[in-house]
C-alpha positions as semicolon CSV with decimal commas, in nm:
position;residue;x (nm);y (nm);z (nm)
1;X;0,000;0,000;0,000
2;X;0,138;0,330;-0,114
3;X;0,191;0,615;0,167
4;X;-0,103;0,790;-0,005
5;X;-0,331;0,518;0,008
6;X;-0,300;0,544;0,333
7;X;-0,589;0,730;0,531
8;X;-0,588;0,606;0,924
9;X;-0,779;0,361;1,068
10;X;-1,107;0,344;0,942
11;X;-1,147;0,644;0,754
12;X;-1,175;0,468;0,470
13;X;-1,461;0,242;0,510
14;X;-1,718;0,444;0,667
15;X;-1,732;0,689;0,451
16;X;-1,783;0,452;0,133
17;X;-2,097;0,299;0,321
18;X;-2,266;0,567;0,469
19;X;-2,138;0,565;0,804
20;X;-1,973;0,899;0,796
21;X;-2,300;1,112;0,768
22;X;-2,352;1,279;1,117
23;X;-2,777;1,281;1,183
24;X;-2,956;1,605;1,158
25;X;-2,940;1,787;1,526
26;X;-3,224;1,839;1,713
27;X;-3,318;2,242;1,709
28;X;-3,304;2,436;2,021
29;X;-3,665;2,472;2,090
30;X;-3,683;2,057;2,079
31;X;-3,339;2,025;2,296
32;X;-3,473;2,299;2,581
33;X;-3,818;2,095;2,606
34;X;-3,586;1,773;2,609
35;X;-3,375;1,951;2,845
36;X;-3,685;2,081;3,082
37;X;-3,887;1,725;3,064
38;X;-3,556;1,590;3,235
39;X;-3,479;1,843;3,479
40;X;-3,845;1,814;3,571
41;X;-3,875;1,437;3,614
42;X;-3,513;1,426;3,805
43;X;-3,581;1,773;4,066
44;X;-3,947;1,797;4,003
45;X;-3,990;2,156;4,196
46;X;-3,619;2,235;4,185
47;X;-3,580;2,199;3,817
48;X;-3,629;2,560;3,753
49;X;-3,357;2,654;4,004
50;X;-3,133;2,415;3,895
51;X;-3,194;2,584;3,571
52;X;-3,101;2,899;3,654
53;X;-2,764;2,732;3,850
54;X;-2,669;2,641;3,536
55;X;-2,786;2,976;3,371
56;X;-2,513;3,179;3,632
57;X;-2,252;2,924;3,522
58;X;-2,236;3,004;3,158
59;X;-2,304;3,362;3,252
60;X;-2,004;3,351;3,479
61;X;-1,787;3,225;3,253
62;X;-1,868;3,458;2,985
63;X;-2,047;3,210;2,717
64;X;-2,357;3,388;2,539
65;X;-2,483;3,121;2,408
66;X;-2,492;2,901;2,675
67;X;-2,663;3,147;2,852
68;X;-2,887;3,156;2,564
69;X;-2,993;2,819;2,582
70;X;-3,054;2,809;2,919
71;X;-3,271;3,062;2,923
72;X;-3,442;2,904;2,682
73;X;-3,477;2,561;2,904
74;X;-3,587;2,799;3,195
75;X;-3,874;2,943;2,976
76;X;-3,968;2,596;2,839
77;X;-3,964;2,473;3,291
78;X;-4,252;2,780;3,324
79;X;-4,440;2,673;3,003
80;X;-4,451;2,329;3,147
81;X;-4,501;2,385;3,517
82;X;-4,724;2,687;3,488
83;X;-5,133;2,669;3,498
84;X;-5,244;2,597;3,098
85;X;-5,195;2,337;2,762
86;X;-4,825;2,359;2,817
87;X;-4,829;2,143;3,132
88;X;-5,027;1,865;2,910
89;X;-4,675;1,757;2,822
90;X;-4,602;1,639;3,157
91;X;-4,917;1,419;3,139
């Protein structure tokens, strides 16, 4: 095998079947219900402050968009726990 045939292990045969394609990623507003559902069924009550833990974390350290989604998650925690249809997705 020639030097340039060369191509590490692997690489070569996923990529010829299919196996390289990385799946489509969930969009934010399906991750922060995702997100919310399991903060609620692991703290129940406390999910929204553990939310907002996190929140100061990624605040502290300076990331935007980790902040971002978090406040996202905490928005989706109200939806869900608050009086209304959006707590029908705890049902």
């Amino acid at each position: 095998m020639s030097p340039s045939a060369w191509r590490g292990p692997g690489r070569h045969l996923g990529r010829a079947q299919g196996l390289g394609a990385r799946p489509p990623r969930p969009s934010y507003p399906a991750m922060s219900r995702t997100t919310a559902l399991a903060l609620i069924a692991q703290y129940g009550d406390d999910a929204e402050t553990i939310a907002m833990l996190r929140a100061a974390e990624y605040a502290a350290m300076g990331d935007v968009q980790g902040l971002a989604a978090w406040d996202e998650i905490i928005a989706e925690i109200q939806r869900l726990e608050g009086p209304g249809p959006g707590a029908a997705g705890l049902n």
